[in-house]
C-alpha positions in Angstrom: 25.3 -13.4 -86.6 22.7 -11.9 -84.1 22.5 -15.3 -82.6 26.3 -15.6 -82.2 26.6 -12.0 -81.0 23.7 -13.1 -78.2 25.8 -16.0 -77.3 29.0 -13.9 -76.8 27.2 -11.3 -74.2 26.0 -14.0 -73.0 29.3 -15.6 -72.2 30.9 -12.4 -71.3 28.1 -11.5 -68.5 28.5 -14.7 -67.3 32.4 -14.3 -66.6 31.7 -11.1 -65.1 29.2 -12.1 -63.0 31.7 -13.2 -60.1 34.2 -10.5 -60.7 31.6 -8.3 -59.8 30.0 -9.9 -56.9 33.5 -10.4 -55.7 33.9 -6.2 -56.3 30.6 -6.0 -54.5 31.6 -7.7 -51.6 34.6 -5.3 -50.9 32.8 -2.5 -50.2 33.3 -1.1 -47.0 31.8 -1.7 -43.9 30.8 1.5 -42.8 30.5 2.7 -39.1 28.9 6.0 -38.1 30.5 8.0 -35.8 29.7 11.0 -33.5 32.0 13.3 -32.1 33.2 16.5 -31.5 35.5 17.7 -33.7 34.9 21.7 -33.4 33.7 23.2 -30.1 34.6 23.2 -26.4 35.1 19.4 -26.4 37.4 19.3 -30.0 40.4 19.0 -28.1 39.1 14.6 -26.8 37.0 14.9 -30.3 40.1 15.3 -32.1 42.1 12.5 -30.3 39.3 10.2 -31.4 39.2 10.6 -34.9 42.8 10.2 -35.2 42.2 7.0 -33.1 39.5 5.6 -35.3 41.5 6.1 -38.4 44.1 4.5 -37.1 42.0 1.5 -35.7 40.5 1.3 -39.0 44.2 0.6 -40.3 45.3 -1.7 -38.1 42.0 -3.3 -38.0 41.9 -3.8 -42.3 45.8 -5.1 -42.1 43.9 -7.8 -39.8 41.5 -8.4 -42.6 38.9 -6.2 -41.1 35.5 -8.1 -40.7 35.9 -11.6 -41.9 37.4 -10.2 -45.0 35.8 -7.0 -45.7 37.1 -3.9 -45.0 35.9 -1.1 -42.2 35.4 2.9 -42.9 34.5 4.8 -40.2 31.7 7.8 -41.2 32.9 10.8 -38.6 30.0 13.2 -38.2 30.8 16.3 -36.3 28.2 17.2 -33.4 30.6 20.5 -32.5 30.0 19.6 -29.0 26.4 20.8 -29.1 23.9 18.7 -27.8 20.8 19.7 -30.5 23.5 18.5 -33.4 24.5 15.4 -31.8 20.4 14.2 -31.7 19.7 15.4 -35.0 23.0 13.1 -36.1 22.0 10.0 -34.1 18.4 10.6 -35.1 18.9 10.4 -38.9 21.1 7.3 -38.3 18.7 5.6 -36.4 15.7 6.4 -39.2 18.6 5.1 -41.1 18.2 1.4 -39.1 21.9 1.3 -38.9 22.8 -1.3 -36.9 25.4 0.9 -34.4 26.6 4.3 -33.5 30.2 5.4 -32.1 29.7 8.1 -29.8 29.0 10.7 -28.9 32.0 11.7 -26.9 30.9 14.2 -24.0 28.5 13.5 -21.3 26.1 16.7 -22.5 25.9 15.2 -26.1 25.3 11.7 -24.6 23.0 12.7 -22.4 20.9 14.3 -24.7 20.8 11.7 -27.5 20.3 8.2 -24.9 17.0 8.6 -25.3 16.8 8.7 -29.0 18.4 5.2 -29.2 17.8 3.4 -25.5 15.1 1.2 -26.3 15.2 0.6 -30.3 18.3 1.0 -30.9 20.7 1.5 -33.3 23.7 -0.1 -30.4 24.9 3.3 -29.2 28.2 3.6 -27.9 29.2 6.9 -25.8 32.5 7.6 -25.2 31.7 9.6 -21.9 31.8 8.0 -18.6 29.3 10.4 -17.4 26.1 8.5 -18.1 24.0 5.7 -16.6 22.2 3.8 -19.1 19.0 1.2 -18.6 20.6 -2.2 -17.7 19.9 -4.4 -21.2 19.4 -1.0 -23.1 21.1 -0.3 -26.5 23.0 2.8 -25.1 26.5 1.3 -23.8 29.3 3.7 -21.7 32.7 4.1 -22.0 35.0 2.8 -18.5 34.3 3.4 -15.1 30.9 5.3 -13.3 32.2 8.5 -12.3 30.2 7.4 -9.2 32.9 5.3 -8.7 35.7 7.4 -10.8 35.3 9.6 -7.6 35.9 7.4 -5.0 39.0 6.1 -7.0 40.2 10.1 -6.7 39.3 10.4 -2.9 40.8 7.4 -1.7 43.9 7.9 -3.6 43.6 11.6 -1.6 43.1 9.9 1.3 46.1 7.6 0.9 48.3 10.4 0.5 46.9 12.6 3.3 45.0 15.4 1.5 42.1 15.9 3.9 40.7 19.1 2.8 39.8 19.0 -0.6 38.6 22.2 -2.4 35.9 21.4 -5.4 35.3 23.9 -8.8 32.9 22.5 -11.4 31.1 23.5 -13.9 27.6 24.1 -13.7 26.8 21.5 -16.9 25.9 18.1 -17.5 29.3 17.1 -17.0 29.5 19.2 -13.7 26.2 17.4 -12.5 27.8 13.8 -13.0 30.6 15.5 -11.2 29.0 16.7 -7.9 26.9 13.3 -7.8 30.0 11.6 -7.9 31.3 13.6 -4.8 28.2 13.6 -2.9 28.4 9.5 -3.3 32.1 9.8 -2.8 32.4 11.7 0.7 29.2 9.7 1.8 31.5 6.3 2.3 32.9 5.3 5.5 36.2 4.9 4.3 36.5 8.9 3.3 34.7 9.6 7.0 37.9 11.6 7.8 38.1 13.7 4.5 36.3 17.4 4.3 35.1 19.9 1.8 36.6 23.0 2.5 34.7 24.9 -0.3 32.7 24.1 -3.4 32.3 26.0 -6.3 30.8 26.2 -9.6 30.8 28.3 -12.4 28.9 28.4 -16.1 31.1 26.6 -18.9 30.9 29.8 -20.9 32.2 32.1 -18.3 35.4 33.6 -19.5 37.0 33.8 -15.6 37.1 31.4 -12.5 38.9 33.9 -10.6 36.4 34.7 -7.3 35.8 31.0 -7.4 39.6 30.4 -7.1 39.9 33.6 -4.3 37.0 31.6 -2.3 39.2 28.3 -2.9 42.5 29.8 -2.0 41.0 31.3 1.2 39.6 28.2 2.4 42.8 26.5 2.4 42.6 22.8 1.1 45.4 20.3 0.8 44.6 19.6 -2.9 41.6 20.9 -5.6 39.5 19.0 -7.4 39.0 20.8 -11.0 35.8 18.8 -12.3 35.7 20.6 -15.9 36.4 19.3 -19.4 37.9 21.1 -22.5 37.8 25.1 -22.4 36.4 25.3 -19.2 38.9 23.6 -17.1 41.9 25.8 -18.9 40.0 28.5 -17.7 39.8 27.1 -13.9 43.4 26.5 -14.1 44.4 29.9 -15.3 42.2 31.4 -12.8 44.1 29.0 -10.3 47.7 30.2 -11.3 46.5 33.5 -11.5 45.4 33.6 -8.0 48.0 31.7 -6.7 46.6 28.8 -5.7 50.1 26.2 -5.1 48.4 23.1 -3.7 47.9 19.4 -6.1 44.9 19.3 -8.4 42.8 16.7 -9.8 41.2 17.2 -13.0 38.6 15.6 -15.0 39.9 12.3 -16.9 38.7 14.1 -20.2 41.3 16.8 -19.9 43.9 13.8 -20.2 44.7 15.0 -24.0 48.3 16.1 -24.8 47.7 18.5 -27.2 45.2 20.5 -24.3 47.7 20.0 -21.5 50.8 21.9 -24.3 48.7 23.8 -25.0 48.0 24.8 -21.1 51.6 24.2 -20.0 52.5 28.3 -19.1 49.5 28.1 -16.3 49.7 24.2 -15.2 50.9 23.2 -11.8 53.6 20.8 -11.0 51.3 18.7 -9.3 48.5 17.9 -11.6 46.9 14.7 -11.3 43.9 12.6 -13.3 42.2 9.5 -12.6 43.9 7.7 -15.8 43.5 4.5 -17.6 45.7 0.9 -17.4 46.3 1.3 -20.7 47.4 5.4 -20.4 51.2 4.4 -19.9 53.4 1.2 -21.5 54.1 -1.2 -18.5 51.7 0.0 -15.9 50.3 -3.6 -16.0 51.5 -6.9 -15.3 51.8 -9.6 -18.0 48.6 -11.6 -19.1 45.9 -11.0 -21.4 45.6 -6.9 -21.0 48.7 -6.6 -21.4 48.9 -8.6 -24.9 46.2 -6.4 -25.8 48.3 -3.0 -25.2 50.8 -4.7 -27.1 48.4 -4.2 -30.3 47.1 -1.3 -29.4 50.5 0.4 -28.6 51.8 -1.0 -32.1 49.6 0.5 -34.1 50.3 4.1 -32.2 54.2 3.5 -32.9 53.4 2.7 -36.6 51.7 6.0 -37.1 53.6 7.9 -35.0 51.3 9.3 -32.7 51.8 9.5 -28.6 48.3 7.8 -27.4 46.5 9.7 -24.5 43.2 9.2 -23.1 41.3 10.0 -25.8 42.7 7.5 -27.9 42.3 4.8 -25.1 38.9 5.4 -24.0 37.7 5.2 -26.9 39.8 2.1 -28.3 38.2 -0.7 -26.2 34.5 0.0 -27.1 35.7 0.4 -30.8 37.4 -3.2 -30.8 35.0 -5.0 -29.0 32.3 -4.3 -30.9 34.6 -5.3 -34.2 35.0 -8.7 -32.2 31.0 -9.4 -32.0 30.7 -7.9 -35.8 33.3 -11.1 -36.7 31.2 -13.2 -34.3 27.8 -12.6 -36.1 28.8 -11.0 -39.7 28.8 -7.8 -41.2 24.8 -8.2 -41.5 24.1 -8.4 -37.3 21.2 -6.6 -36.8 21.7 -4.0 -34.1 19.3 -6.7 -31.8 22.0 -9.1 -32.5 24.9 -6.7 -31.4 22.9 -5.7 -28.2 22.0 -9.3 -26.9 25.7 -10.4 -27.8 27.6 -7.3 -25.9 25.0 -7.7 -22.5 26.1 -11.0 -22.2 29.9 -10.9 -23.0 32.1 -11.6 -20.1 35.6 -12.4 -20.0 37.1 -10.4 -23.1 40.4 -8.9 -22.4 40.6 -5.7 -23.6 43.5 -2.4 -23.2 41.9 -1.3 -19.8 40.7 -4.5 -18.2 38.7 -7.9 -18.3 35.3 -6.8 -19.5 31.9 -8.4 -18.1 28.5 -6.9 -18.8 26.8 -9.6 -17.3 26.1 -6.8 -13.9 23.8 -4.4 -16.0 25.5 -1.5 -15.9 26.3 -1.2 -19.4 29.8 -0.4 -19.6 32.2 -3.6 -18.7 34.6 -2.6 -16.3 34.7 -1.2 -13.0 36.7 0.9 -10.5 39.7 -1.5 -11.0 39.5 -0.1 -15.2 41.0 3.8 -13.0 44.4 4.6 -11.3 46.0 7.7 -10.5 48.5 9.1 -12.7 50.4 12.9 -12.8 50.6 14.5 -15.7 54.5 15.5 -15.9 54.4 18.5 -17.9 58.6 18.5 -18.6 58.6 15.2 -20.2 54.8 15.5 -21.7 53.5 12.7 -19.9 51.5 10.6 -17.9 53.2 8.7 -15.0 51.2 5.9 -12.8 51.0 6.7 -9.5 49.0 4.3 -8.2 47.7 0.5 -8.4 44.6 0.3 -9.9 41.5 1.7 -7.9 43.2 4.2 -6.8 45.4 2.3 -3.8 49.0 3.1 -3.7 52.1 0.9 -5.1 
């Protein structure tokens, strides 16, 4: 009897055996994120969660990674810099092969060099930053180098000469003003002034003398280089003062939820350097456009309006799902890095990517055009072709 009872458990682990390694391999393949969900930047934060977990939906129905199912890990950095390197400093003691996020160029900024040379692959979802060529710290879209010479030559085009600045005295406000300073230093702008520039601290609770100053100096159109709180609080300033010329703000303010939210104090004329991929149609048919088609399915299956933080954050997100189905779930994060420096050609929602030019992000000033935010209707509408030129 003992000998027969050994024989049966056995038998029965042995028919187990690949149920379970089957059960094994559908766990989850999990991906860490970092964002902010709470603080001056929740409002883009929010917008991509929502777009991860809807990613991660559309991305499973596809069979996820060769079979195995995604989870995205959100970790909230509350758009504090300190959190957002303690997060992406556990994760790398963790050796986990990559990192979403963060998602604002102060949080960036500060956790680059945690990850830059050892990894784990870091993907920010800030434009703002300038990461080593061949470095494991990638960028979301355009330079803002070159996000600001999109805006001016757009200005330009239209005949708004005199352009008034207010940014914030931050890390995004610094990317901001270098992007002006290389801007206005091109030929092409040789005919455009700076009637006034102004700054003021991201925790100040009024712009209003800085908006006085910019009113008095008379520009044909303001530049509002803020993100989240602060740039509500610029604009309010600017209604408040009276200030009825166009504005420009900061792509990151591109969030439909913020703009409701700041639709009593909004001017008619607001305007964003946007996305390809901000508006259905705003490109021509070929391989971008079949990848909107996705990516504006799965946003009509859940219901949800995409905006800019959605979009910016999409391409990174699927690309690096297309190298994990190139090398396998077990790619070290080496493996991810060498694979995404030298991808070229790969057709994503804002443009063909190509990483071979070492600045660690994919696309260029073409990736940008213009588009006015049209607060009646609650959206965007493309104003321009892409780098900033008009139709």
């Amino acid at each position: 009897m003992l000998f027969r009872s050994i024989v049966l458990t056995l038998v029965l682990a042995l028919s187990l055996a690949p149920d379970a390694a089957r059960a094994a391999d559908q766990a989850p393949f999990e991906i860490n994120v970092v964002v902010s969900q709470t603080g001056p930047a929740a409002f883009i934060g929010a917008s991509e969660s929502k777009m991860l977990g809807i990613l991660e939906t559309a991305v499973n129905k596809q069979g996820g990674i060769n079979g195995r199912r995604i989870k995205f890990l959100i970790n909230d950095d509350a758009s504090n810099p300190v959190t957002a390197v303690q997060f992406v400093t556990k994760l790398a003691a963790d050796r986990v092969p990559l990192i979403l996020g963060p998602g604002f160029v102060a949080t960036c900024a500060a956790s680059m060099p945690v990850t830059v040379k050892n990894g784990p692959l870091t993907w920010c979802f800030a434009p703002g930053i300038s990461p080593p060529a061949g470095s494991y710290v990638f960028s979301t879209g355009t330079t803002i180098d070159d996000t600001m010479l999109v805006v001016t030559r757009y200005c330009r085009e239209r005949g708004w000469k005199r352009i008034a600045v207010v940014a914030t005295t931050d890390a995004s406000g610094q990317a901001f003003d270098h992007g002006m300073t290389f801007a206005m230093s091109q030929p092409e702008n040789k005919a455009l002034t700076l009637a006034d520039y102004e700054h003021f601290n991201p925790t100040d609770l009024s712009a209003t003398a800085q908006m006085v100053r910019v009113k008095a100096a008379k520009p044909d159109v303001v530049f509002v280089l803020a993100t989240g709180t602060p740039f509500g609080t610029a604009m309010r300033a600017a209604a408040d003062t009276g200030v009825n010329v166009p504005f420009v703000g900061g792509n990151g303010n591109m969030i439909i939820a913020q703009l409701t939210q700041y639709r009593a104090f909004l001017p008619h004329e607001m305007y964003f350097p946007g996305t390809p991929s901000i508006a259905e149609n705003a490109v021509r048919n070929g391989p971008i456009k079949d990848a909107q088609g996705i990516y504006f399915k799965a946003f009509k299956d859940a219901g949800v309006k995409p905006d800019l933080g959605y979009n910016i954050a999409w391409d990174p997100t699927m690309l690096l799902i297309h190298a994990l189905r190139a090398l396998g779930s077990s790619a070290t994060a080496q493996q991810l890095r060498n694979y995404v420096v030298n991808l070229h050609g790969w057709a994503g929602i804002n443009g063909i990517y190509d990483f071979r030019d070492g600045l660690q992000r994919g696309v260029g000033p073409r990736a940008i055009l213009m588009v006015r935010w049209d607060k009646a209707r609650g959206e965007f509408l493309p104003m321009s072709r892409p780098a900033g030129y008009l139709k």
